[in-house]
C-alpha positions in Angstrom: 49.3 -29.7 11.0 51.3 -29.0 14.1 55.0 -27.0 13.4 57.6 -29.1 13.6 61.2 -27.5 15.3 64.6 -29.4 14.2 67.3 -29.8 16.9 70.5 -31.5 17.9 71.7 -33.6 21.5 74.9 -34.5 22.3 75.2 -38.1 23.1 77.3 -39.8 25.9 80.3 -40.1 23.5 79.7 -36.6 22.1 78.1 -37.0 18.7 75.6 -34.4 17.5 72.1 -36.8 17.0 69.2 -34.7 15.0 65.7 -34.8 16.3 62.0 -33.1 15.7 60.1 -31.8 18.1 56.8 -30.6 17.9 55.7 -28.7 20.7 51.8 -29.0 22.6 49.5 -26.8 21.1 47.3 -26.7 23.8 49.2 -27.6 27.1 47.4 -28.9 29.7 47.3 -26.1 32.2 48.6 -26.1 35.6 49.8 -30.1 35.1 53.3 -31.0 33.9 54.5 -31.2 30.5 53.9 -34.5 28.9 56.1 -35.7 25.7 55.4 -38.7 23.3 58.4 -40.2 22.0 59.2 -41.5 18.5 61.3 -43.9 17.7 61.6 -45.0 13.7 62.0 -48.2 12.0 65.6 -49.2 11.2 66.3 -48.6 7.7 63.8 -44.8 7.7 64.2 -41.8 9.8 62.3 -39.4 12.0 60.6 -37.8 8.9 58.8 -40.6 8.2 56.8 -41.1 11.3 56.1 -37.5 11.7 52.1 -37.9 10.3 52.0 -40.0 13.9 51.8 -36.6 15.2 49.2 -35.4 13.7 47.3 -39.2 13.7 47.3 -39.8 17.1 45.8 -36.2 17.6 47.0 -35.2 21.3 47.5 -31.3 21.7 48.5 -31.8 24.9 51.9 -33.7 24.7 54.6 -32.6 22.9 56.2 -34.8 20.2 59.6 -35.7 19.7 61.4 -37.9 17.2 65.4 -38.9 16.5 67.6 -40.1 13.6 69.6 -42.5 14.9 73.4 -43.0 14.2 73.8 -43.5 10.7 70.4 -42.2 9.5 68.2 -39.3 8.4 70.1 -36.4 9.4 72.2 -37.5 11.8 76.1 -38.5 11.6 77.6 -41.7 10.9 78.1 -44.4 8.3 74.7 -45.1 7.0 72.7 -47.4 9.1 75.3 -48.5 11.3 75.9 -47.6 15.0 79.2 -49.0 16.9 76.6 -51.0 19.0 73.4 -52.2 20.0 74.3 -51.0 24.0 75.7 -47.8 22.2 72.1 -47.1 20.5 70.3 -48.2 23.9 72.6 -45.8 25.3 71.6 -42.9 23.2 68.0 -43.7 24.1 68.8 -42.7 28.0 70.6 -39.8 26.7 67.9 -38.3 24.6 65.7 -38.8 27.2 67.6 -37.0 29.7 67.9 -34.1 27.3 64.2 -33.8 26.6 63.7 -33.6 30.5 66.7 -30.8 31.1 65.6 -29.0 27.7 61.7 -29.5 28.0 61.3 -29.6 31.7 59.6 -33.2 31.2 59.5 -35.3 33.8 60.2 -39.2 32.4 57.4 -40.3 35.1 55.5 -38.4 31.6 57.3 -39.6 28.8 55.0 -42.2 26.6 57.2 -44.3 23.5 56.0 -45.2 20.5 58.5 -47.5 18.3 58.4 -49.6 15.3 60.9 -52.7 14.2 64.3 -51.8 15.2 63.6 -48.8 17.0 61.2 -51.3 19.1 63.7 -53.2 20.0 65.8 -50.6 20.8 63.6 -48.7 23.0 62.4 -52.2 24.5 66.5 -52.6 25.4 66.6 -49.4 26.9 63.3 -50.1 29.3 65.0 -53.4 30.4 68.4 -51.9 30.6 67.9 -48.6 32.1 64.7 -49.1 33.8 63.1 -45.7 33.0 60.1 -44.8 35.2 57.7 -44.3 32.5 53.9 -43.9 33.9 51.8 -43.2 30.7 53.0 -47.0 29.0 55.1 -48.0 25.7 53.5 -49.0 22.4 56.2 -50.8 20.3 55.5 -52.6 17.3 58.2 -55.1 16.4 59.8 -56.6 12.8 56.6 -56.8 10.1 53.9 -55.2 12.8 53.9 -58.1 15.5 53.7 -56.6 19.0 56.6 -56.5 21.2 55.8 -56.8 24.7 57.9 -54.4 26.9 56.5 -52.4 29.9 52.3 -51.7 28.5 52.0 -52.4 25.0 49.1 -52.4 21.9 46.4 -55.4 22.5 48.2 -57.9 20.3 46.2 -58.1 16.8 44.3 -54.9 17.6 43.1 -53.1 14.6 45.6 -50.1 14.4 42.7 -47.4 14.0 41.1 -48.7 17.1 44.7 -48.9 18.9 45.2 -45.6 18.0 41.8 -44.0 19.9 42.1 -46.6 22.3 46.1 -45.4 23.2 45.2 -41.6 22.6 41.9 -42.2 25.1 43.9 -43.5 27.9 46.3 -40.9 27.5 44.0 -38.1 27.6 42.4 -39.6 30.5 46.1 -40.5 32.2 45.4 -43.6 32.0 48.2 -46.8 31.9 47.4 -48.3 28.1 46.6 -51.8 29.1 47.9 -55.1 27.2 
């Protein structure tokens, strides 16, 4: 069970957002830092996604994983955020923490998002157009695929997703639809 670290970012409009990080336990050598990025469902929190970590079984990226506004152990009425852009918006400003933080490029940044945060992180790709090489997985309201940039074959088994997506990554490979 990889150690788990708990931090704060500072969003665009100055509130304090908790996240988990989970650092590489064996980094890949002379390439650069890679980061798999967690995003939870909308009613949970980033504690209960963490055994994705561990599942997916890739020493070689570090993990990270928010509470959004409103959730877990982050600030704000529960649930709520002032608006969908706002939480989109908090998306691109995690990210460009973890890459002045972490020293991650986004080129190596992979997401991995259920129900609302699917959405979410599927808002921020369209809206912010992040250059993300190693391909999204999001899984949408009640497990059906949500097709943004590269997602999961569509009614994929998830134990065969899950070697499948951790295969191509090892490899640095695009997961393909």
């Amino acid at each position: 069970m990889r150690e788990q670290q708990e931090h704060t970012f500072s969003t665009h409009d100055g509130v304090e957002l908790f996240y988990r990080h989970w650092p590489a336990t064996a980094p890949a050598g002379d390439e650069p830092r890679k980061a798999i990025l967690l995003f939870h469902r909308g009613h949970e929190h980033s504690g209960r996604i963490a055994h994705l970590v561990d599942e997916l079984d890739l020493p070689q990226f570090d993990f990270f994983a928010w509470d959004a506004r409103g959730h877990g152990q982050s600030p704000g009425a529960r649930g709520d955020s002032p608006s969908f852009a706002t939480s989109a918006r908090d998306v691109q400003t995690f990210c460009e923490h973890i890459g002045a933080a972490y020293s991650i490029e986004e080129e190596n940044f992979a997401v991995v998002a259920q129900s609302v945060g699917a959405v979410i992180a599927a808002t921020w790709v369209h809206d912010y157009a992040p250059k993300i090489r190693a391909g999204t997985r999001l899984a949408g309201v009640q497990g059906q695929a949500v097709r943004a940039v590269r997602t999961a074959r569509a009614g994929a088994d998830a134990q065969v997703s899950r070697q499948l997506f951790r295969q191509q990554l090892r490899q640095g490979q695009v997961p393909q639809p």
